[in-house]
VMD Tcl script that draws the C-alpha trace (Angstrom):
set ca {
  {-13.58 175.88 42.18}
  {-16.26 178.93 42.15}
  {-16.53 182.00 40.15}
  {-17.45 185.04 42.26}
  {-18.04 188.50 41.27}
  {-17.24 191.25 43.22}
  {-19.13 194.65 41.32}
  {-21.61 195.16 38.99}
  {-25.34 194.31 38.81}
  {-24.48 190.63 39.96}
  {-22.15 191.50 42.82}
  {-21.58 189.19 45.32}
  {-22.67 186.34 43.55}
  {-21.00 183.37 43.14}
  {-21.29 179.77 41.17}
  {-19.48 176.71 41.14}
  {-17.32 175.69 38.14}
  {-17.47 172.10 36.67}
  {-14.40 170.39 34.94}
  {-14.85 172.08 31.11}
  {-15.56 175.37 29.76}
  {-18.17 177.53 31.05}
  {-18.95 180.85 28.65}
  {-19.77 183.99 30.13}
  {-21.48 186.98 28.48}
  {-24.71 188.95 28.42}
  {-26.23 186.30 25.39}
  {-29.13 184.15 26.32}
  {-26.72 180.94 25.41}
  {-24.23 182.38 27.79}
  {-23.40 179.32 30.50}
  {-23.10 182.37 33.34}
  {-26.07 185.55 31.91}
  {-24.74 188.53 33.05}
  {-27.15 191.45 32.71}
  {-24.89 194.41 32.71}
  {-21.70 192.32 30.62}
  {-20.63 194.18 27.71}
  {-18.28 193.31 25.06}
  {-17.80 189.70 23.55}
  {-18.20 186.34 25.61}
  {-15.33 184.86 27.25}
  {-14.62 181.37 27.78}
  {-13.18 180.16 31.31}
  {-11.48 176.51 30.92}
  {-11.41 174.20 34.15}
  {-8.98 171.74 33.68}
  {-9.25 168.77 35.77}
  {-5.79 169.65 37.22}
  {-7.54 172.34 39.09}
  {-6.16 174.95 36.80}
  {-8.19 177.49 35.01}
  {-7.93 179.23 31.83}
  {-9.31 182.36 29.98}
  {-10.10 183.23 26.06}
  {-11.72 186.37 25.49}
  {-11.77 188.38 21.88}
  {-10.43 191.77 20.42}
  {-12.83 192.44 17.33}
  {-12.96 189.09 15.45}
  {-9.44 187.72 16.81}
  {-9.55 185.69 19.86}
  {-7.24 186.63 22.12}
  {-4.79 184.23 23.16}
  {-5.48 181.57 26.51}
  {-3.48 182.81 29.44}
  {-4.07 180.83 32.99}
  {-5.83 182.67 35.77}
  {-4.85 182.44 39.31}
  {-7.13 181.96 42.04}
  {-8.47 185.19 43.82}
  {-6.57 187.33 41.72}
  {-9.38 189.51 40.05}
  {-10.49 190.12 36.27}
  {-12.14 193.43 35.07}
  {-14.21 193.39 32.16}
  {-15.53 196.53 31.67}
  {-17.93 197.99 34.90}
  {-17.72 193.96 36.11}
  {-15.10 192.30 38.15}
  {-14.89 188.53 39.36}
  {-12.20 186.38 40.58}
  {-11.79 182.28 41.04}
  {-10.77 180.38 43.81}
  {-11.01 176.95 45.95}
  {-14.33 176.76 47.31}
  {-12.94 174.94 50.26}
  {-10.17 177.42 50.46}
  {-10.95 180.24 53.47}
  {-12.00 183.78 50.98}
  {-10.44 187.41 51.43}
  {-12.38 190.08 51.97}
  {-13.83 191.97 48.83}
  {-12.02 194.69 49.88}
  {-8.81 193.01 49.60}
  {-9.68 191.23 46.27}
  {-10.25 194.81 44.57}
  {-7.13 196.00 46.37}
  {-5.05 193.83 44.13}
  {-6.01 195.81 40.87}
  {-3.79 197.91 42.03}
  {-0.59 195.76 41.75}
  {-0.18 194.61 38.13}
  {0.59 191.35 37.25}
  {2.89 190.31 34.77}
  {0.38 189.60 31.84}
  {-0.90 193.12 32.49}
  {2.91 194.57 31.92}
  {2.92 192.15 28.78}
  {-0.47 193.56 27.32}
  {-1.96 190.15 27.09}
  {-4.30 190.08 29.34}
  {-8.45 190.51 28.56}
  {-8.53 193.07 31.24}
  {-7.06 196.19 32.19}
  {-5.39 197.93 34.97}
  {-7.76 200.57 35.84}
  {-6.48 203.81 37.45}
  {-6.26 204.71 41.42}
  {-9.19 206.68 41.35}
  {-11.53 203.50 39.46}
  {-10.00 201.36 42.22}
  {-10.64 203.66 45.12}
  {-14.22 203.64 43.97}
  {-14.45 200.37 43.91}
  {-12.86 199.25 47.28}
  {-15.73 202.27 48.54}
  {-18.32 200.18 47.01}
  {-16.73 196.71 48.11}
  {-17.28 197.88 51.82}
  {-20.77 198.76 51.71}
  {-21.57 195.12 49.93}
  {-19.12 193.63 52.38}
  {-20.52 195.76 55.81}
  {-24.03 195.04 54.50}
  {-23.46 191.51 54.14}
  {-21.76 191.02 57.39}
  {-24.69 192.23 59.12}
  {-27.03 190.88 57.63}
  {-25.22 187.22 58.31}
  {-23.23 188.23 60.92}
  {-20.67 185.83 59.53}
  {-16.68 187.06 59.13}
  {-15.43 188.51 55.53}
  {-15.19 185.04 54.07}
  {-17.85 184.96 50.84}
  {-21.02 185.45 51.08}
  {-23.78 183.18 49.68}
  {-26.24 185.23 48.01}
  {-28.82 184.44 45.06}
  {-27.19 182.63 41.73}
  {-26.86 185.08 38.46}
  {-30.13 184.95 36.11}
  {-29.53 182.28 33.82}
  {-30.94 181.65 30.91}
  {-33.58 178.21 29.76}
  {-31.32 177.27 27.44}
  {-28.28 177.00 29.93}
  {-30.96 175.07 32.28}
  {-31.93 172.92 30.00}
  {-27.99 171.85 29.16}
  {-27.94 171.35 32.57}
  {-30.69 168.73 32.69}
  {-29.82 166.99 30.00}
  {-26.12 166.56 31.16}
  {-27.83 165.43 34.58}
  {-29.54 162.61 32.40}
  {-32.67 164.03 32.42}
  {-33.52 164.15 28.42}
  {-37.49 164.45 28.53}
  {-37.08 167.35 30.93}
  {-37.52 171.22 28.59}
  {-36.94 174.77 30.41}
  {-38.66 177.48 28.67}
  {-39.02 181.29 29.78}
  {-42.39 182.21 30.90}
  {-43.53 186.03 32.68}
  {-42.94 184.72 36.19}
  {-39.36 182.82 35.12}
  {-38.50 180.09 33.95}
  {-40.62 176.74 33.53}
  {-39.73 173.00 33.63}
  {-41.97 171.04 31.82}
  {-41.97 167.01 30.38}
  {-41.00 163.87 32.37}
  {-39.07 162.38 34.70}
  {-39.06 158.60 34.87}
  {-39.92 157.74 38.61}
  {-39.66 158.93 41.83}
  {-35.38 158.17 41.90}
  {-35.22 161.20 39.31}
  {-36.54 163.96 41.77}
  {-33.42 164.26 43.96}
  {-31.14 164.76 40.60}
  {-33.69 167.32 39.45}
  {-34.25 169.20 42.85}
  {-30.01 169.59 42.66}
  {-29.41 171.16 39.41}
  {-32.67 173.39 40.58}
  {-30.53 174.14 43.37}
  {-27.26 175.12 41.63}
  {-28.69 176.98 39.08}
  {-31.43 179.19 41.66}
  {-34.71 177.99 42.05}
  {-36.51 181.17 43.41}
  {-36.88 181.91 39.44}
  {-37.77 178.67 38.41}
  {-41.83 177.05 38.24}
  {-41.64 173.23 37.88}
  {-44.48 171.66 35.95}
  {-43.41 168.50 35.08}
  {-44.79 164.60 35.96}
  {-43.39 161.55 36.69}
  {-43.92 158.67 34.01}
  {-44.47 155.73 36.33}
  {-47.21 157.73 38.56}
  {-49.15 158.26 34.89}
  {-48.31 154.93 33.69}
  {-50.06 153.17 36.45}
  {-52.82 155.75 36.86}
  {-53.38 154.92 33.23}
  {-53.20 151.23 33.80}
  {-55.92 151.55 36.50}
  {-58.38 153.59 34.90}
  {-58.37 150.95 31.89}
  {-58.79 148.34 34.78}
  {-59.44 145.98 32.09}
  {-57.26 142.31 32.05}
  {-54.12 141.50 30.06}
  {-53.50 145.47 29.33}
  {-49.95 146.70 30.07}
  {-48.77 150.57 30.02}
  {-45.25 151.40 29.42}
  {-43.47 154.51 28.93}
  {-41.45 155.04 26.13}
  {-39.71 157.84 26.25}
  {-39.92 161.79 24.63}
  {-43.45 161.90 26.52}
  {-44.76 158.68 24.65}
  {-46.53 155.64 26.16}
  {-47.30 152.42 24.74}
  {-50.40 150.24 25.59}
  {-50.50 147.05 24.68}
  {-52.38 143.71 24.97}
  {-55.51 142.39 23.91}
  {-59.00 142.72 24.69}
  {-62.60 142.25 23.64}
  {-63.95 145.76 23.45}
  {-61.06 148.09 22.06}
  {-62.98 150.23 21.09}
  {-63.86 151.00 25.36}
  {-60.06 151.00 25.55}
  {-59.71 153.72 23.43}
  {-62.66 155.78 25.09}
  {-61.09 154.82 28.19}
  {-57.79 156.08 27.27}
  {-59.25 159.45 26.10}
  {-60.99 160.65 28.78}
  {-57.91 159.93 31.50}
  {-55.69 161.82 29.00}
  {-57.66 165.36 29.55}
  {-57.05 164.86 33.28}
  {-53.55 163.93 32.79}
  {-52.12 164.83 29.11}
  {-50.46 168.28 30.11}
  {-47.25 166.34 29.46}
  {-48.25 163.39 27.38}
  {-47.42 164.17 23.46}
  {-48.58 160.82 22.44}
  {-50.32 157.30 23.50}
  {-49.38 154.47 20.89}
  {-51.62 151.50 20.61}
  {-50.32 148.16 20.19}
  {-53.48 146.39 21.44}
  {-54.92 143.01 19.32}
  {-59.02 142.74 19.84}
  {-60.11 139.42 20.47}
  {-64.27 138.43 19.82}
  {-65.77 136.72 22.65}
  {-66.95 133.64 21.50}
  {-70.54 132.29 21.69}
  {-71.29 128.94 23.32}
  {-72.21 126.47 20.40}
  {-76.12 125.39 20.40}
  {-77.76 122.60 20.37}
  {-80.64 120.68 19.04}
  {-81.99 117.27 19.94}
  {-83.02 115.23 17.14}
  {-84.36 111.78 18.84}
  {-83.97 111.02 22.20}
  {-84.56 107.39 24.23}
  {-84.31 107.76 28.11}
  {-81.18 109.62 28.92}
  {-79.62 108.86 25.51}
  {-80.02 111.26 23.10}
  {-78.82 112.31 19.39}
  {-78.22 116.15 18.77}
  {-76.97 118.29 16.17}
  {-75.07 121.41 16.75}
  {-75.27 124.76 15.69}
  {-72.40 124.23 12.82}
  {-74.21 120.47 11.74}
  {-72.35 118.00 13.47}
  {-74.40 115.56 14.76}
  {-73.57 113.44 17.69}
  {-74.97 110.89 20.46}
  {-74.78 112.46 24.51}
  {-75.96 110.92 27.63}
  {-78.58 113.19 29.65}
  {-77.73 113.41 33.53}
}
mol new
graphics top color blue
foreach p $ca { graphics top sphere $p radius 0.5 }
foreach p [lrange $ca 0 end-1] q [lrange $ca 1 end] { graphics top cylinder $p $q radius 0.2 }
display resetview
């Protein structure tokens, strides 16, 4: 099922709905941000039935849900959108404004979020609905079915629901001068194609991805350490664990430090779990008498003791 909308700033654009509710406003926390919205939020409900529902407000009351039928159109204000099958063959825009005309049975009720605009409203809009659709068609040269064009702005805070309902938790979108920014971790390599498809869906023209992978750093780390019985581990949230042992941790930590500059843009923290172990000394000896290749020595701690001499 897609949401497309046929006037307005966002006009011809179109998204696909998931199973749940989607809001749609002009807010930043709006699930669809549309620029020129005005009025309250509305909710659209996607049952897993395939049928969709609407809850909009008048004042402080919310209005009650009423279903909506596929590519019959909504008008909120200056903005109108419809829903239908995405595998289902589209009418022309045209023909979807057209409809306004005829109202439907919530609109005799007075139930409905929207309202039947008059001839003249709808003339204008069919007028404008053939220059999108005649510019579109040659542009493509495909038929009247929709149009693909680019995705509605939305906002870092719907991306960032996104990512983490795509399982990718250490992942933050923020809002930057050029658009928006992904920044943190991704796990390994398996992540990327996950990541590159909720880029996708949600238009990735507007979106800069600085971000690393947490394997790549954990064995860069682990090699520029290159010392023995040292292991690096993510842990999560941007934190890695080193642990081991070793003779010199205090090399390990200078060690750690200087790959961090190169390499800490998404690092918050490196924890140390690392045991130092003192090389030891080979014991001395002296010789006390000696009598061919016998002799009698004493060690370095006192103990005394009788040894052959090759």
């Amino acid at each position: 099922m897609i949401l497309r909308i046929l006037t307005g700033a966002h006009a011809g654009a179109q998204v696909a709905l998931e199973i749940g509710r989607t809001q749609i406003g002009s807010a930043d926390d709006a699930d669809i941000r549309l620029t020129d919205w005005s009025g309250r939020a509305c909710i659209l409900e996607l049952m897993s039935t395939g049928e969709v529902k609407l809850v909009c407000t008048e004042g402080d009351a919310p209005v009650a849900e009423q279903a909506v039928e596929s590519f019959m159109p909504l008008q909120f204000g200056d903005i109108v959108f419809c829903v239908g099958d995405a595998e289902q063959r589209w009418p022309a825009d045209v023909d979807l404004l057209a409809k306004l005309w005829r109202p439907t049975s919530h609109q005799e009720s007075g139930t409905a979020a929207y309202r039947r605009p008059s001839r003249m409203w709808v003339w204008g809009l069919i007028a404008i609905g053939c220059v999108i659709a005649g510019s579109i068609s040659v542009l493509s040269m495909q038929s009247t079915q929709a149009s693909v064009v680019v995705a509605p702005d939305f906002s870092p805070q719907a991306l960032g629901r996104a990512l983490n309902a795509a399982g990718l938790r250490d992942l933050r979108a923020t809002q930057s001068e050029q658009g928006i920014v992904i920044s943190g971790m991704i796990q390994s390599a398996q992540d990327e194609p996950v990541l590159q498809t909720v880029i996708r869906r949600l238009g990735d023209k507007k979106i800069t991805s600085a971000y690393d992978t947490a394997d790549t750093i954990a064995n860069a780390l682990k090699e520029t350490i290159a010392l023995p019985h040292i292991e690096v581990v993510y842990a999560g949230a941007g934190v890695f664990d080193i642990s081991g042992s070793t003779e010199n941790l205090s090399l390990l930590r200078q060690k750690v430090e200087r790959a961090k500059i190169d390499m800490g843009r998404n690092i918050k923290e490196i924890r140390f779990t690392v045991s130092e172990e003192k090389k030891q000394k080979p014991e001395a000896y002296m010789t006390l008498l000696r009598a061919g290749s016998i002799k009698y020595v004493q060690s370095s701690s006192g103990t005394k003791q009788i040894v052959l001499s090759p």
